[in-house]
SEKOLBA-466883 format. One record per residue (C-alpha): residue number from 0; residue in three letters; x, y, z. Coordinates in Angstrom, 2 decimals, decimal comma, padded with zeros to 5 digits. Layout:
<torba><num>NUM</num><residuo>ALA</residuo><xx>X</xx><yy>Y</yy><zz>Z</zz></torba>
...
//
This chain:
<torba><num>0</num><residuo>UNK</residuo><xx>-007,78</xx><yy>023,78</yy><zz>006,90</zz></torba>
<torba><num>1</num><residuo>UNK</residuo><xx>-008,11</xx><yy>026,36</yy><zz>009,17</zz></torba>
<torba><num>2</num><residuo>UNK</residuo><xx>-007,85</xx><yy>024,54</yy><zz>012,17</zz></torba>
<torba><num>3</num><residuo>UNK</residuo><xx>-004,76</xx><yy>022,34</yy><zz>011,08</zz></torba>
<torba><num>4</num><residuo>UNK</residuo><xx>-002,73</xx><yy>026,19</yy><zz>010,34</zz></torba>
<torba><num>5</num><residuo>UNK</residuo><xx>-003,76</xx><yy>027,65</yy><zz>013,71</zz></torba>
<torba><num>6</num><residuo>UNK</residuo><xx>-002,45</xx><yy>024,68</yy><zz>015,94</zz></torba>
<torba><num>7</num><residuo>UNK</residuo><xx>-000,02</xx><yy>023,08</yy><zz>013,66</zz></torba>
<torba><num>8</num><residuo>UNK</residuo><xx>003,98</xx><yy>024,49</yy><zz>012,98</zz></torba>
<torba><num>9</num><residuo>UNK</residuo><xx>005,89</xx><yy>022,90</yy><zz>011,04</zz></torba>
<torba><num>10</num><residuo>UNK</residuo><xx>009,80</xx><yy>022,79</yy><zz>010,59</zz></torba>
<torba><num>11</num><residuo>UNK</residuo><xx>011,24</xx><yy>026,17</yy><zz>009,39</zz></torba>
<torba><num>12</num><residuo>UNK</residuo><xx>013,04</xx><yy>023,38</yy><zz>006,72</zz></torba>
<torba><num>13</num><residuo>UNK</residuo><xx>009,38</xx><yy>022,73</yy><zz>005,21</zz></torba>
<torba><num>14</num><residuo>UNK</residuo><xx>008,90</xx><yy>025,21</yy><zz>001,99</zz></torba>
<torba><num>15</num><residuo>UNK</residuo><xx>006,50</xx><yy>022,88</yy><zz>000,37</zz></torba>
<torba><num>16</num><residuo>UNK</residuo><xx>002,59</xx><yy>021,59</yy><zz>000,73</zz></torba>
<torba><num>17</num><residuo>UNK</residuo><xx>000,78</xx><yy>019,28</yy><zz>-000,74</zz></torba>
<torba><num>18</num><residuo>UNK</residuo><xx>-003,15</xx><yy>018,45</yy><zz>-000,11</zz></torba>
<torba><num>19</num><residuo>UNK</residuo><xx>-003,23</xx><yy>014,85</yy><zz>-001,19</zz></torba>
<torba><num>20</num><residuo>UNK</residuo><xx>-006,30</xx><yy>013,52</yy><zz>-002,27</zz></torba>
<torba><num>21</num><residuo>UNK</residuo><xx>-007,50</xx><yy>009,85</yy><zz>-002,98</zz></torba>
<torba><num>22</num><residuo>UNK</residuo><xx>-010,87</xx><yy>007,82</yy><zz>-003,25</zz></torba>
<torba><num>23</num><residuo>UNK</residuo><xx>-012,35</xx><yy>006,09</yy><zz>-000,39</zz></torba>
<torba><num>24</num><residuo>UNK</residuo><xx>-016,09</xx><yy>003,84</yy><zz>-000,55</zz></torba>
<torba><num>25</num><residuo>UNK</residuo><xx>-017,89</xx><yy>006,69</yy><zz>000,57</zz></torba>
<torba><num>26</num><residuo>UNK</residuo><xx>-016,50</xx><yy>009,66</yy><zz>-000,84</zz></torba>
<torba><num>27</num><residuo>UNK</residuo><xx>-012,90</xx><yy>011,12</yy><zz>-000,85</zz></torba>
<torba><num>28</num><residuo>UNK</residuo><xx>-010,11</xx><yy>011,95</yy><zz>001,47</zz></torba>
<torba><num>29</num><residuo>UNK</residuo><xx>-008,18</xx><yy>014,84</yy><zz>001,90</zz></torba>
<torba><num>30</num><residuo>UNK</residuo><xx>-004,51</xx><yy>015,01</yy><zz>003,50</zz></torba>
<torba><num>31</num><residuo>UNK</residuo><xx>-002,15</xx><yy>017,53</yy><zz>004,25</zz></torba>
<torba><num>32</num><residuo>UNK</residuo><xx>001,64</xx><yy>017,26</yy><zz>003,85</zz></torba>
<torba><num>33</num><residuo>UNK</residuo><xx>005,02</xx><yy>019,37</yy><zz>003,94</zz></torba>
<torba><num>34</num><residuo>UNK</residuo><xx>008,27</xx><yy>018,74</yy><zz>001,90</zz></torba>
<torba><num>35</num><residuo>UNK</residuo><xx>011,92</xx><yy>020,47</yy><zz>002,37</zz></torba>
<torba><num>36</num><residuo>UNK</residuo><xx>012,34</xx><yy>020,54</yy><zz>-001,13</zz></torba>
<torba><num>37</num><residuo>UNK</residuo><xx>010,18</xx><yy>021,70</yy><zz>-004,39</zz></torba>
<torba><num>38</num><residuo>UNK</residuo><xx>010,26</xx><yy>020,57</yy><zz>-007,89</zz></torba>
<torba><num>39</num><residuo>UNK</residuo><xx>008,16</xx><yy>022,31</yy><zz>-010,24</zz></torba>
<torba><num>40</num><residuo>UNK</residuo><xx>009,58</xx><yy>019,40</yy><zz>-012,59</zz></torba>
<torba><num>41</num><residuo>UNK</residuo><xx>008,91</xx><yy>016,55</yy><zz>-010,39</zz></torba>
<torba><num>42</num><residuo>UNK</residuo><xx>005,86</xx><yy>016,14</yy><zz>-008,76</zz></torba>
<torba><num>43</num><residuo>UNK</residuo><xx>007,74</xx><yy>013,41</yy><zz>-006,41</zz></torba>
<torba><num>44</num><residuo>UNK</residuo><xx>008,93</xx><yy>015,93</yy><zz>-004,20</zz></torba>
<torba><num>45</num><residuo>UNK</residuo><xx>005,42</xx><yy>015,79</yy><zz>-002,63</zz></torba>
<torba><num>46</num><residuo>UNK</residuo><xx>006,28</xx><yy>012,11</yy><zz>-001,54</zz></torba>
<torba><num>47</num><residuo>UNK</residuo><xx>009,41</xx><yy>012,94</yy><zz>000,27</zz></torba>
<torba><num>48</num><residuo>UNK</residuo><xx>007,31</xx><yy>014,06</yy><zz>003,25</zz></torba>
<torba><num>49</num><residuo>UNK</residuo><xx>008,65</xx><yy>015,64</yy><zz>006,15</zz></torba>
<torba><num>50</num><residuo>UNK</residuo><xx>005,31</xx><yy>017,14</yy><zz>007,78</zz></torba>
<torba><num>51</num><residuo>UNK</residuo><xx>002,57</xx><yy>015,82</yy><zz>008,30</zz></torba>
<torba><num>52</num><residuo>UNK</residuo><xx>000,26</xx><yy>017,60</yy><zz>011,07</zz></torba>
<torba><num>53</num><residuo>UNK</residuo><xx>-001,56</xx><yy>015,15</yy><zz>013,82</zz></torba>
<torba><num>54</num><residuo>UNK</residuo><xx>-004,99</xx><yy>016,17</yy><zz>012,26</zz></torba>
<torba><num>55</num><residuo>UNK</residuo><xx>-004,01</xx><yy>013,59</yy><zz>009,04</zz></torba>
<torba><num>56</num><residuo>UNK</residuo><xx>-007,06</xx><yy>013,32</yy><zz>007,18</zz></torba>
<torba><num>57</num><residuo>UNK</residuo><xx>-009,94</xx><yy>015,06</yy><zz>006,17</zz></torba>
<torba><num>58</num><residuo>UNK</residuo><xx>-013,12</xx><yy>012,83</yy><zz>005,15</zz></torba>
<torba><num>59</num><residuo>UNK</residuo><xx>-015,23</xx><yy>013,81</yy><zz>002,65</zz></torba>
<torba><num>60</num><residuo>UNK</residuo><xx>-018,51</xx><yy>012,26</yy><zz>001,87</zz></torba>
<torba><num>61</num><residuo>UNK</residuo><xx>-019,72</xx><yy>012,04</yy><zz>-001,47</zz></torba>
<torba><num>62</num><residuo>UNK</residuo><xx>-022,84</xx><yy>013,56</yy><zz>-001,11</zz></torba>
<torba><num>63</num><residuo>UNK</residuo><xx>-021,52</xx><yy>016,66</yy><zz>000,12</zz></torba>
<torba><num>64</num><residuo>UNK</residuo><xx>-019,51</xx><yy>017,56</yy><zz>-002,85</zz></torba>
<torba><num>65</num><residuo>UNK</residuo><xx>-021,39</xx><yy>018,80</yy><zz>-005,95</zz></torba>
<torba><num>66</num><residuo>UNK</residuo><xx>-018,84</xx><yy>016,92</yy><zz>-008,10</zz></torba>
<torba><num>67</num><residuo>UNK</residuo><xx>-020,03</xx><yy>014,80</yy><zz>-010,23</zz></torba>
<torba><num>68</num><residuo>UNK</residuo><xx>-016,14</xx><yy>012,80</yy><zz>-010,87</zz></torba>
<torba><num>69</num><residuo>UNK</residuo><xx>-012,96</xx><yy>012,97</yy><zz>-008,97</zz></torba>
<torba><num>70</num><residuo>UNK</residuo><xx>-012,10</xx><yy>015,50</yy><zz>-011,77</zz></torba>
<torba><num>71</num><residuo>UNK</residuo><xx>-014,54</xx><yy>018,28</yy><zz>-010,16</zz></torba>
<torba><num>72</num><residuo>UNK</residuo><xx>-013,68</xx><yy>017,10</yy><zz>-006,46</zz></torba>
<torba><num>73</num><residuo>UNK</residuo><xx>-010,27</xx><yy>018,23</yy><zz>-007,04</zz></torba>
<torba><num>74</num><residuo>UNK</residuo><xx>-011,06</xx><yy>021,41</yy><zz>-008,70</zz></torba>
<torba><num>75</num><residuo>UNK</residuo><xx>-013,82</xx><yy>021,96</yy><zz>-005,89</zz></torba>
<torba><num>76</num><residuo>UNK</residuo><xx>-010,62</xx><yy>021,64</yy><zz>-003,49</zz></torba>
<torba><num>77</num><residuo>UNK</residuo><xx>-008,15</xx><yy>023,57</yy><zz>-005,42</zz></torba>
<torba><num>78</num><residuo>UNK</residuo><xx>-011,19</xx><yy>026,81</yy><zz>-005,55</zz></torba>
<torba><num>79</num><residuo>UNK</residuo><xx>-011,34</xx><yy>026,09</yy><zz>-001,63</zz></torba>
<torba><num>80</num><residuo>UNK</residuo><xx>-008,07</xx><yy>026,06</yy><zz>-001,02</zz></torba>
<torba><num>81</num><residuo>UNK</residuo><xx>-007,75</xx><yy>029,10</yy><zz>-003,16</zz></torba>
<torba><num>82</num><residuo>UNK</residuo><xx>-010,36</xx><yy>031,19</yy><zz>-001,22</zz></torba>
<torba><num>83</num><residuo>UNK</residuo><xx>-008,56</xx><yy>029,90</yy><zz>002,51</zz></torba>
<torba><num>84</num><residuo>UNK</residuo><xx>-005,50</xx><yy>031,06</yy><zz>001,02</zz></torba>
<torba><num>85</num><residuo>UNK</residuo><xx>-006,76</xx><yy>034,51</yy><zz>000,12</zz></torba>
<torba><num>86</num><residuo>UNK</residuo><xx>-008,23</xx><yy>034,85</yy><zz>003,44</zz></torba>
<torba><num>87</num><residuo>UNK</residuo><xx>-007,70</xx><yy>036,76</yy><zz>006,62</zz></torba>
<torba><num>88</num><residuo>UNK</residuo><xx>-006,14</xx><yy>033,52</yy><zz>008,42</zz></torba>
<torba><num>89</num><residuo>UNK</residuo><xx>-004,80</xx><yy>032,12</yy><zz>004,93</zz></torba>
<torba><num>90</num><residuo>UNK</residuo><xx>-002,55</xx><yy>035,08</yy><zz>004,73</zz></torba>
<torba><num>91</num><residuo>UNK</residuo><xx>-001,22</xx><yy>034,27</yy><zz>008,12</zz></torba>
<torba><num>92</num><residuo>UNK</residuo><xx>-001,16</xx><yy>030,89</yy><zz>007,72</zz></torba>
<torba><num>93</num><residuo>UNK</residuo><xx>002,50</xx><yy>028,41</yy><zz>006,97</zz></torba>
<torba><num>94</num><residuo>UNK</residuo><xx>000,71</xx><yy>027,85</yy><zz>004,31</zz></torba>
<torba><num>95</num><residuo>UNK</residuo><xx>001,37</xx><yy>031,38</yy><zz>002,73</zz></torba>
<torba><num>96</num><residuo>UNK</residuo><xx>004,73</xx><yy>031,75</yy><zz>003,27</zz></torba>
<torba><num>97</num><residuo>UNK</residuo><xx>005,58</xx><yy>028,28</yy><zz>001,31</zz></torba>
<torba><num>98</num><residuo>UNK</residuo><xx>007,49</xx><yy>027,87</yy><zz>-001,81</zz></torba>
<torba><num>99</num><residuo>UNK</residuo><xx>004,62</xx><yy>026,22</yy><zz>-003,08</zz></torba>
<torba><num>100</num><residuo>UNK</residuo><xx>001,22</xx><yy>025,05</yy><zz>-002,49</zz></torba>
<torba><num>101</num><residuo>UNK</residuo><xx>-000,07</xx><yy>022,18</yy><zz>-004,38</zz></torba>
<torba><num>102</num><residuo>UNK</residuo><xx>-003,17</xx><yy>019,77</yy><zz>-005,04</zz></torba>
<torba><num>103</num><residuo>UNK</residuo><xx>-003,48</xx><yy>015,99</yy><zz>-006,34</zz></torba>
<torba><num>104</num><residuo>UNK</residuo><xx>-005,07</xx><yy>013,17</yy><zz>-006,05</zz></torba>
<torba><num>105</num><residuo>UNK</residuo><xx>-002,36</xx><yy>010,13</yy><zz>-005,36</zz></torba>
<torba><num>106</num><residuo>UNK</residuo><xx>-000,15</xx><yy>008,66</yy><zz>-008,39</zz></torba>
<torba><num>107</num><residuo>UNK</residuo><xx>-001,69</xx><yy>011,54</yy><zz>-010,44</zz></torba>
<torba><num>108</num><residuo>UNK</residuo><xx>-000,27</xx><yy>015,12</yy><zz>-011,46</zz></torba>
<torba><num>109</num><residuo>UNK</residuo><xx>-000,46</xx><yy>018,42</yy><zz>-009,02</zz></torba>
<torba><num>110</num><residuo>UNK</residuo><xx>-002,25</xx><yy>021,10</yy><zz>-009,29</zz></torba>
<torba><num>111</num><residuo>UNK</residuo><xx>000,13</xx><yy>024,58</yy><zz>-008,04</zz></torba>
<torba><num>112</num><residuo>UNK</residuo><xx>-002,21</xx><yy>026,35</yy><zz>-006,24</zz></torba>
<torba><num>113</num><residuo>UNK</residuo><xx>000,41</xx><yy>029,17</yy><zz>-004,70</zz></torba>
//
């Protein structure tokens, strides 16, 4: 994550983020995207995307992850995301200065991190 906020800007228009998340035959993905508007009633606002930084996806082998379901995956990302956020470069970050800051795997509910 750290990477994609130090070489990444997005439009001043983006106030919203969402780290996507969906299965893959190895593991799990990870994506990043950015949203003008925010819904706290809608989690559909997270497929109107306008961001998306060049660095798309994140792989994640399953071994790597101590989750044992896609369940603890995306609570292992939403404590990660947490402790980025809280950091140093978090606080600095686009990330920090959203509306909101959310987590989900696809065609399933998200998670409001900030």
């Amino acid at each position: 994550m750290g990477r994609v906020v130090e070489a990444e800007r997005p439009p001043t228009t983006v106030i919203a983020f969402n780290l996507g998340l969906f299965e893959t035959e190895g593991g799990y993905c990870a994506y990043l995207t950015g949203a003008k508007r925010f819904d706290p009633d809608d989690d559909d606002w997270a497929c109107d995307e306008a961001f998306s930084p060049s660095e798309r996806y994140f792989p994640v082998d399953r071994t790597s992850t101590g989750a044992e379901d896609w369940d603890g995956f995306r609570q292992e990302v939403v404590e990660a995301l947490k402790a980025f956020l809280a950091s140093d470069a978090g606080r600095r970050s686009f990330l920090a200065k959203a509306k909101a800051v959310t987590v989900g795997f696809d065609d399933g509910d998200l998670f409001r991190v900030q």
